[in-house]
KEKEDO-854057 format. One line per 10 residues: number of its first residue (from 1); for each residue x, y, z of C-alpha. Coordinates in pm, 1 decimal, padded with zeros to 6 digits. Example, Ala and Ser with C-alpha at 12.3 -4.5 7.8 and 13.67 -1.06 7.14 Angstrom:
1> 01230.0:-00450.0:00780.0; 01367.0:-00106.0:00714.0 .
***
This chain:
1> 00650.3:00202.1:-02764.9; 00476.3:00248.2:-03079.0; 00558.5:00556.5:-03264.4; 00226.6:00558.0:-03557.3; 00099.3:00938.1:-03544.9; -00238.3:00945.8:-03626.3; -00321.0:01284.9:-03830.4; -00674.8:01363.4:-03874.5; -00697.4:01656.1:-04159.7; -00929.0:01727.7:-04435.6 .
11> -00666.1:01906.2:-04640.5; -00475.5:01694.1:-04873.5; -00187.2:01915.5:-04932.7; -00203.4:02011.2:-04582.8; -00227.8:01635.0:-04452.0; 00062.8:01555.3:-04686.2; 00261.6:01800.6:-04560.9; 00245.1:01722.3:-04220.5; 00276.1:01353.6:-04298.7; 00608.0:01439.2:-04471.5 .
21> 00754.4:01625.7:-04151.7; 00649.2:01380.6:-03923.3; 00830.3:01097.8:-04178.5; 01138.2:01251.2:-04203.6; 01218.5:01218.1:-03803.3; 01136.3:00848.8:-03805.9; 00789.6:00829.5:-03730.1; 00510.1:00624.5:-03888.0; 00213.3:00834.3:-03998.3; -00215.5:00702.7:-04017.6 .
31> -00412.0:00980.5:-04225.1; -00811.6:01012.2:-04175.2; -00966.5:01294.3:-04380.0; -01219.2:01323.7:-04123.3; -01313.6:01246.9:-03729.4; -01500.6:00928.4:-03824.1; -01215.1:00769.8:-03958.8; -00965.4:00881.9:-03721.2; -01188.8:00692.6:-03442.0; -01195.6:00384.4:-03586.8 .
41> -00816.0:00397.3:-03651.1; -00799.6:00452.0:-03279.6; -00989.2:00171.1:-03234.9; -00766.7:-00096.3:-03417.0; -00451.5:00032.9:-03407.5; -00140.2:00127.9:-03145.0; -00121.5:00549.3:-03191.7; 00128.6:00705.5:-02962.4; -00050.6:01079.4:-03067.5; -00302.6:01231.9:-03240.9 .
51> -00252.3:01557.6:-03494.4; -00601.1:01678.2:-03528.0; -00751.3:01984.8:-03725.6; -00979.4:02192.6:-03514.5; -01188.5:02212.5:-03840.5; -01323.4:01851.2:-03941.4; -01601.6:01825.4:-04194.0; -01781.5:01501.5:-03925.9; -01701.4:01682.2:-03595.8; -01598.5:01970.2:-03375.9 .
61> -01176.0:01913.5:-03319.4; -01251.6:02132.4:-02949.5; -01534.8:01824.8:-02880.6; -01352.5:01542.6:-03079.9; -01051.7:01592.5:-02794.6; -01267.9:01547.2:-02525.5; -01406.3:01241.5:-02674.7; -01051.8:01103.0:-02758.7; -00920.7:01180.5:-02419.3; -01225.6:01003.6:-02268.9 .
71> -01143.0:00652.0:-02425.3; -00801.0:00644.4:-02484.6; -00649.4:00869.7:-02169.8; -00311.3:00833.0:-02239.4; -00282.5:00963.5:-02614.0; -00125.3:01278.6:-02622.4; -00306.8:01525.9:-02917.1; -00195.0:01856.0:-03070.4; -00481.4:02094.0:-03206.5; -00407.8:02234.0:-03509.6 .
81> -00603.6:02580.3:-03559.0; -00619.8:02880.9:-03834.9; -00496.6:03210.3:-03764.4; -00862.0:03303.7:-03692.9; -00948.4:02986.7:-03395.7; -00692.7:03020.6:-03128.9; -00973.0:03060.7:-02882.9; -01085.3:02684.1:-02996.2; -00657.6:02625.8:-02928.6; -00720.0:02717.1:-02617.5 .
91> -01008.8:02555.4:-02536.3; -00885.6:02200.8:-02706.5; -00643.4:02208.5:-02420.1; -00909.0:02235.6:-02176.7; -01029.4:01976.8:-02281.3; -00706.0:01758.5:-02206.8; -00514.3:01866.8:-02585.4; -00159.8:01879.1:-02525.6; -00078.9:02212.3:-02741.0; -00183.2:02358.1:-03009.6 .
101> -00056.7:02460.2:-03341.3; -00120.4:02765.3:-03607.0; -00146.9:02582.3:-03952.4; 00115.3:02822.1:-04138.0; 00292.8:02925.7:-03887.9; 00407.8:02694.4:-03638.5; 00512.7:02378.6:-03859.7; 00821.2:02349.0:-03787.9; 00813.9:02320.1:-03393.2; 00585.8:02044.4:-03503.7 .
111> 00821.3:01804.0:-03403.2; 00981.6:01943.9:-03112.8; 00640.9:01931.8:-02976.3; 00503.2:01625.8:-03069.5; 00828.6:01441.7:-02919.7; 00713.2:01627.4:-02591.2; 00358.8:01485.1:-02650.0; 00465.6:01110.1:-02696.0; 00754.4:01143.8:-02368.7; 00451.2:01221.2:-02150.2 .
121> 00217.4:00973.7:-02293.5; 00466.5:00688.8:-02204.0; 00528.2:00827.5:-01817.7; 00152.6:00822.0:-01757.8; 00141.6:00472.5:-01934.8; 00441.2:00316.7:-01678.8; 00315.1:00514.4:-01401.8; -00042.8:00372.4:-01463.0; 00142.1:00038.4:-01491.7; 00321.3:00099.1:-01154.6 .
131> -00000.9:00200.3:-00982.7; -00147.0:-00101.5:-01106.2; 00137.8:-00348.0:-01003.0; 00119.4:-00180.4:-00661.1; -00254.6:-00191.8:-00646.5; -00296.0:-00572.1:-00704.8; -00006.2:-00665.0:-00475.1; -00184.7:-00532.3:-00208.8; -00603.7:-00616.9:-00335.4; -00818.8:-00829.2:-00088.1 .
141> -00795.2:-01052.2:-00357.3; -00390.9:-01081.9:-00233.9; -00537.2:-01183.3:00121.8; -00507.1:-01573.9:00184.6; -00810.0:-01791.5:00238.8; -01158.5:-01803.5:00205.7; -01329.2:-01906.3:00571.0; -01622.6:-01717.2:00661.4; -01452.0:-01539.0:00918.4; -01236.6:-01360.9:00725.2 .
151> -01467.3:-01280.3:00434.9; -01663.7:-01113.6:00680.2; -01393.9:-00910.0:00776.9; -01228.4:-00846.3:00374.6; -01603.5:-00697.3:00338.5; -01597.7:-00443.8:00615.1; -01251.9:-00399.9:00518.0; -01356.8:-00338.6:00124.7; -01647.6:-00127.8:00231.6; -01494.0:00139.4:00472.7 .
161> -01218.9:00188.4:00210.1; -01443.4:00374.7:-00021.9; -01442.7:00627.6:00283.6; -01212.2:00853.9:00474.9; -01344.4:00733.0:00776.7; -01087.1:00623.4:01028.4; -01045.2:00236.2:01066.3; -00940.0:00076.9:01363.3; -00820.4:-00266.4:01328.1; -00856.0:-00566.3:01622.6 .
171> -00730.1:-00936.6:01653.9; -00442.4:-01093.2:01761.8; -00045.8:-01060.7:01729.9; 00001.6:-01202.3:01368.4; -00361.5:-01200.4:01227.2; -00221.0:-00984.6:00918.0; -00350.9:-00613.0:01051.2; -00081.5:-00409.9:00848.5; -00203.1:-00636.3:00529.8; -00559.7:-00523.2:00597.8 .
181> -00469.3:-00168.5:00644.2; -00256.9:-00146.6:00257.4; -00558.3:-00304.1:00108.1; -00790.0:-00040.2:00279.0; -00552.9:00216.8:00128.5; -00522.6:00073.7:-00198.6; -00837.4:00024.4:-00265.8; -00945.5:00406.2:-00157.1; -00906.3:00719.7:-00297.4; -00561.9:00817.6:-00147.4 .
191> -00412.5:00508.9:-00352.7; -00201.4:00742.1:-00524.9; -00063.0:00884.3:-00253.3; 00206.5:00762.0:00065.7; 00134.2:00444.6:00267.4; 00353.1:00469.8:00636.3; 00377.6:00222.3:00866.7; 00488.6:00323.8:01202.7; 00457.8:00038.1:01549.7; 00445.3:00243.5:01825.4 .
201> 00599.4:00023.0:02047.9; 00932.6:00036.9:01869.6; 01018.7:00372.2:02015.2; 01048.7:00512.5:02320.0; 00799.8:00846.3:02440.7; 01048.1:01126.0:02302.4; 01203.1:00925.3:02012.4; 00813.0:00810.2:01906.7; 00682.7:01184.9:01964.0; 01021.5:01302.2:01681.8 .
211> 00959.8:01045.7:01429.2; 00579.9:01112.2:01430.9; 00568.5:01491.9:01409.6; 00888.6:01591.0:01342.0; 01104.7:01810.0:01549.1; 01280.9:02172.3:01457.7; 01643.9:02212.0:01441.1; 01778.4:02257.5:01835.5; 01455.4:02138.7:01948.5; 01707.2:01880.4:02160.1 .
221> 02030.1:01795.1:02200.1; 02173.9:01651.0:01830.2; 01810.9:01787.1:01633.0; 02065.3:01949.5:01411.7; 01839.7:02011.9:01123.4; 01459.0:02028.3:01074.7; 01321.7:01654.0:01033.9; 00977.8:01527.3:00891.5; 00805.4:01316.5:01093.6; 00591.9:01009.9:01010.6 .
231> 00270.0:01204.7:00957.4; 00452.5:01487.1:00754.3; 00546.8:01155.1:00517.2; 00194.1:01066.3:00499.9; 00022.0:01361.0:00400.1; -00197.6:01328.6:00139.7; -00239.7:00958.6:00218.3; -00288.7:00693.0:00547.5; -00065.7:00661.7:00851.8; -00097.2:00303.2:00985.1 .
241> -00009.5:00307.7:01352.0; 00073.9:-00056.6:01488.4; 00003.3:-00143.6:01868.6; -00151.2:00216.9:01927.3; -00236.6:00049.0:02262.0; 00159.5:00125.9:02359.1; 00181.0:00491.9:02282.8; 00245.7:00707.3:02583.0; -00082.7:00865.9:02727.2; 00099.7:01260.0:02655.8 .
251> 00131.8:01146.4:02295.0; -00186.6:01020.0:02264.0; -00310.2:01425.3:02322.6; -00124.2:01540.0:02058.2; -00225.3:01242.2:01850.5; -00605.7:01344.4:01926.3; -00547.2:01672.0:01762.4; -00434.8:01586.7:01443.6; -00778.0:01368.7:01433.1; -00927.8:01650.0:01533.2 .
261> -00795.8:01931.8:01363.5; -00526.8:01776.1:01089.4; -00216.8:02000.1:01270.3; -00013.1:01966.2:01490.2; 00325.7:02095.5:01642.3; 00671.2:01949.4:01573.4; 00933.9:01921.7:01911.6; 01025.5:02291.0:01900.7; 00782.0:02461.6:01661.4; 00558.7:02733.0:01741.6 .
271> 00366.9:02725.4:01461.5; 00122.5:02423.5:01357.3; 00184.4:02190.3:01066.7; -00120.3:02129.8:00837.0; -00187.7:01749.8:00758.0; -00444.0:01571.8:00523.0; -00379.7:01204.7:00654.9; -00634.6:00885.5:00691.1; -00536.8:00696.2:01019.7; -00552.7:00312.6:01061.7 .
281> -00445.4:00228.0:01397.3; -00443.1:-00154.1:01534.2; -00400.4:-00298.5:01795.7; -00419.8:-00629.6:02052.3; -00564.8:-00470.5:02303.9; -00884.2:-00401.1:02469.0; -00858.2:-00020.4:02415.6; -01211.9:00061.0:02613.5; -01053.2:-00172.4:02933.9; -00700.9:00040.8:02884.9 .
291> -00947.3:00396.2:02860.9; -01145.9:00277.6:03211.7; -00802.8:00231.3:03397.8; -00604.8:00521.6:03264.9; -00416.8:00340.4:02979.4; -00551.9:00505.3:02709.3; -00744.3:00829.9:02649.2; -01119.7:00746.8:02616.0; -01152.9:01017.1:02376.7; -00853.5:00897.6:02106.9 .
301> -01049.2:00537.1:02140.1; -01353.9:00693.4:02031.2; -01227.8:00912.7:01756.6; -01015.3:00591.2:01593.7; -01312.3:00316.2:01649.8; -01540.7:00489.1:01378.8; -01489.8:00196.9:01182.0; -01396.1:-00129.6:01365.8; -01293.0:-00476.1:01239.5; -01177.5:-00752.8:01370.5 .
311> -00978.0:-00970.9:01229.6; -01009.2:-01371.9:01306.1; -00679.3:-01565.5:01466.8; -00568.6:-01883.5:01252.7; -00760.0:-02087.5:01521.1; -01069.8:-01952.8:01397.0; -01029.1:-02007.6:00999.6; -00819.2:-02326.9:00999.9; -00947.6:-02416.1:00667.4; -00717.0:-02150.7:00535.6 .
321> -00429.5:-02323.7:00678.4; -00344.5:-02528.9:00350.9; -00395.2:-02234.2:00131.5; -00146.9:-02023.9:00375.1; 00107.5:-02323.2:00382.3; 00094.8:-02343.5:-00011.2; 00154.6:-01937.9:-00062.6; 00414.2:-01953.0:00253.6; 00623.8:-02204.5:00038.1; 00597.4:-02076.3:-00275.3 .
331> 00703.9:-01746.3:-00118.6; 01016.8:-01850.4:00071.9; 01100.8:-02080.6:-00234.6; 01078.9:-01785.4:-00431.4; 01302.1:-01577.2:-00176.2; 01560.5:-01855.4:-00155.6; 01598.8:-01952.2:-00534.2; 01500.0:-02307.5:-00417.4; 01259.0:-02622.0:-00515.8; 00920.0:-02629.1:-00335.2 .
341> 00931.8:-02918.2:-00127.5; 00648.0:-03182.3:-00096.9; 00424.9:-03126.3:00207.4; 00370.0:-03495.6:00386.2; 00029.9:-03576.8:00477.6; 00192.1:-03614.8:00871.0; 00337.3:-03295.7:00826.3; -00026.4:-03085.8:00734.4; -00195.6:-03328.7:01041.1; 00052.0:-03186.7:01283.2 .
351> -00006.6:-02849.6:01173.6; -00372.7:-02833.2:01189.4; -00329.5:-02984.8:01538.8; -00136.8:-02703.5:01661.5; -00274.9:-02383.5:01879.4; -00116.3:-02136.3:01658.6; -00095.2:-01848.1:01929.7; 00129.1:-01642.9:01702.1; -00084.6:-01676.3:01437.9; 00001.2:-01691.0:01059.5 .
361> 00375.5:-01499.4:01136.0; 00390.5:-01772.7:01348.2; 00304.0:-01973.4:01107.5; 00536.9:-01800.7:00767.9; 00828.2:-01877.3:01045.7; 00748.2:-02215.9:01076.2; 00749.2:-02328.6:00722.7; 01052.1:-02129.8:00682.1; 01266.5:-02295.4:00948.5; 01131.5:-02662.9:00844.5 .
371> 01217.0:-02575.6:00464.6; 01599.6:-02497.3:00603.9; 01583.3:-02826.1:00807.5; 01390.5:-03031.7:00503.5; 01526.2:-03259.0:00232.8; 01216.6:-03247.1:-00036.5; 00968.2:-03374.6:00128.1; 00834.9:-03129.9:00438.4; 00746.6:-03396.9:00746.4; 00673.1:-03352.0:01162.2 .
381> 01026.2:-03409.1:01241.8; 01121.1:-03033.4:01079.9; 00896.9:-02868.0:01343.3; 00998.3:-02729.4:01659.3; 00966.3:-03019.2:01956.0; 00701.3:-02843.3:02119.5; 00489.6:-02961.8:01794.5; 00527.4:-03270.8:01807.4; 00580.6:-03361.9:02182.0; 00235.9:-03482.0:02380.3 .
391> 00115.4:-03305.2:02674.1; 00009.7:-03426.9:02934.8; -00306.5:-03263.1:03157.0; -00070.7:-03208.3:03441.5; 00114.9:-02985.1:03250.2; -00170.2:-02766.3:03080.5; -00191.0:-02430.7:03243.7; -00496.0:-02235.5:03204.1; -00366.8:-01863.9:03294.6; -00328.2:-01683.6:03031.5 .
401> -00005.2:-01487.9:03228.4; 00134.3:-01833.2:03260.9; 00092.2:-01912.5:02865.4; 00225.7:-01582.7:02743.1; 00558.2:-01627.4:03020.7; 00601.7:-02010.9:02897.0; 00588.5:-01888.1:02524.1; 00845.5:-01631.5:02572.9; 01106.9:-01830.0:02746.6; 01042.1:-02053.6:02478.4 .
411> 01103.5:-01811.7:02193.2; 01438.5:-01649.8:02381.7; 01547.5:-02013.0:02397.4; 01472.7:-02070.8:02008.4; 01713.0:-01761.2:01940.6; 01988.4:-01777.2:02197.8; 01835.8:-01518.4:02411.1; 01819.1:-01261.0:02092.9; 01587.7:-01043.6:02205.5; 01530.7:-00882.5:01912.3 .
421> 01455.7:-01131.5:01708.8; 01264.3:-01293.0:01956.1; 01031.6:-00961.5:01948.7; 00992.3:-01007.2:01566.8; 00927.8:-01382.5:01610.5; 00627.4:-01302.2:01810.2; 00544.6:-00983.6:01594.7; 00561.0:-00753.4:01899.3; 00800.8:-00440.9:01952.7; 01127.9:-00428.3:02117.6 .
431> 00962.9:-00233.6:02402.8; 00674.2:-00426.3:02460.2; 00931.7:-00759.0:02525.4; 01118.8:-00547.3:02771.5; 00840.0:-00477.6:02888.9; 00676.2:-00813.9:02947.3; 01001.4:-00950.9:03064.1; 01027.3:-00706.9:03339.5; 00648.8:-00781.2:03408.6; 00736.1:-01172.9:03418.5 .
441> 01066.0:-01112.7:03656.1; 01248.3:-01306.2:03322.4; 01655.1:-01163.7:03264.0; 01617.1:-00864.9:03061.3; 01992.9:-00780.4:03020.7; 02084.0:-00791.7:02663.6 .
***
């Protein structure tokens, strides 16, 4: 960091003094007799603080810090007033001065201070950076592709973030929901503050209803200290809550009040917990079906669908699919310390053949596995056989049911009957693969 002190001072013994303090602990000094000069100084050159004199023949110092602060936010400045202007002291640091000094008086903390100064101007500066960093790594402009389909989506998605308004997000298993809902975030207002991302199908009722409000200490058996939940975590910020269509209809209630009321109870607790949380809730699911047959409270579905968006499968913006297979090897290249490999021309024809029914997770686990199986140059015989092998119209079935069972014996065959990672193959929670293997009469033993 630079360490040039910028000393704006109409007093030539007085600016020479100062400049010979400041000296003597290692720092570089830029004197301007008068506001004028200090401002174009600013202008030019790298100034890690500003010494100004409240009493400038070209400007007010109380009106010179607002402008300063205005154009250059993260330069620290110390006011220096006479023994008769504390009030404009005072004031200076209204206006976003650091401290203040009495000329006289106070010269020797000079430095004690203006090390203070210059420590807090370079944590704003990296946290500024950080907030940056964070912000462009999850931008729209980070989403993939540029089909119509999912500009029109990016824009609702851009728009409603301006807003506090709930979102709730629609589409597919593996259409990139919890990379819609940190860009909604990011670009908002609550930026600044916690993103969590809970999938409530990952818990059972009691465990889901603990980690999402919390419980007191002896709520239950081992609850042997008080515990934030989820929405404790978020406060302040956005609670994204994956596959809301799973939660358990009691939790759902108590979900419904913190939307109406931002409080709720923790397991135990008598007393409500305040919350200021924005909820993004997604799901795969036809929420206003589940609400007619008793799935899902009608109410909850209205008070998350302010803002709806759907976002397209890969089917329906395949001319993303180079762009995605470009970024998917650059990232695992990246992740494995490896070459990117060349993509054959059979390779990308295969590809853009394929019904990608687990969309583009689906489709980041592909090009993984055929970059493990690959010798630099990516080609059809490093996808899975069911790529690659013809069907014929005898075996097409056209029940959805019938799809869904066929993919998931084919998945639990891909991972030796893992059932957990055949849940995250097909981006779905532990419980909802139980679940669907009970539903489907398929071995559920572990």
């Amino acid at each position: 960091m630079n360490s040039s002190i910028l000393i704006i001072e109409d007093n030539p013994e007085f600016l020479s003094l100062i400049s010979r303090i400041i000296t003597k602990e290692g720092f570089q000094t830029q004197p301007a007799h008068d506001a004028t000069t200090g401002l174009k100084i600013l202008d030019k050159e790298e100034i890690a603080a500003v010494i100004c004199d409240v009493s400038l023949p070209d400007y007010n110092g109380v009106k010179l810090v607002e402008t300063i602060k205005s154009k250059f936010p993260f330069i620290e400045i110390i006011v220096l007033t006479g023994h008769g202007s504390i009030e404009d002291g005072v004031q200076s640091m209204k206006n976003g001065a650091f401290d203040y000094l009495v000329k006289g008086t106070d010269n020797m903390r000079l430095i004690t201070i203006l090390n203070k100064a210059i420590e807090k101007s370079e944590m704003q500066r990296r946290i500024y950076q950080l907030e940056k960093t964070v912000s462009e790594k999850y931008s729209f402009e980070n989403i993939i592709g540029e089909s119509a389909a999912l500009e029109k989506s990016k824009t609702l998605a851009n728009k409603v973030a301006q807003t506090d308004a709930n979102v709730l997000l629609l589409g597919e298993t593996g259409t990139g929901k919890e990379v819609f809902a940190q860009a909604i975030h990011y670009a908002g207002k609550r930026k600044l503050k916690p993103f969590v991302a809970v999938n409530c199908s990952s818990f059972g009722k009691e465990i889901l209803e603990s980690e999402l409000f919390g419980h007191k200490a002896g709520a239950f058996t081992g609850a042997i200290k008080d515990k934030r939940g989820f929405l404790e975590e978020a406060n302040g910020g956005t609670i994204f809550l994956d596959e809301i269509g799973e939660m358990n209809i009691d939790l759902q209630a108590k979900l419904l009040r913190v939307l109406e009321s931002q409080e709720f109870y923790k397991v135990g607790d008598s007393k409500p917990t305040k919350v200021d949380v924005r909820i993004i809730a997604a799901t795969n699911r036809n929420l206003e079906v589940e609400s007619t047959k008793g799935n899902f409270r009608s109410d909850l579905f209205y008070r998350l669908s302010v803002f709806q968006i759907q976002l397209p499968s890969l089917n329906e913006r395949m001319e993303d699919l180079e762009a995605l297979v470009k970024y998917y090897l650059k990232y695992h290249a990246t992740k494995a310390a490896m070459k990117i490999p060349k993509t054959g021309k059979e390779f990308m024809e295969v590809l853009k053949k394929h019904q990608w029914k687990g969309n583009i997770r689906e489709l980041k686990n592909i090009i993984e596995r055929a970059m493990i199986l690959c010798e630099g140059e990516l080609l059809p015989e490093h996808l899975p056989f069911d790529f690659t092998s013809p069907v014929s119209d005898t075996q097409i079935t056209f029940n959805l049911a019938d799809i869904e069972r066929q993919h998931i014996i084919k998945v639990l065959r891909h991972t030796s009957n893992n059932k957990t990672e055949s849940a995250r193959l097909m981006g779905i929670g532990l419980t909802t693969l139980y679940r669907k293997l009970q539903e489907y009469g398929l071995e559920v033993a572990s």
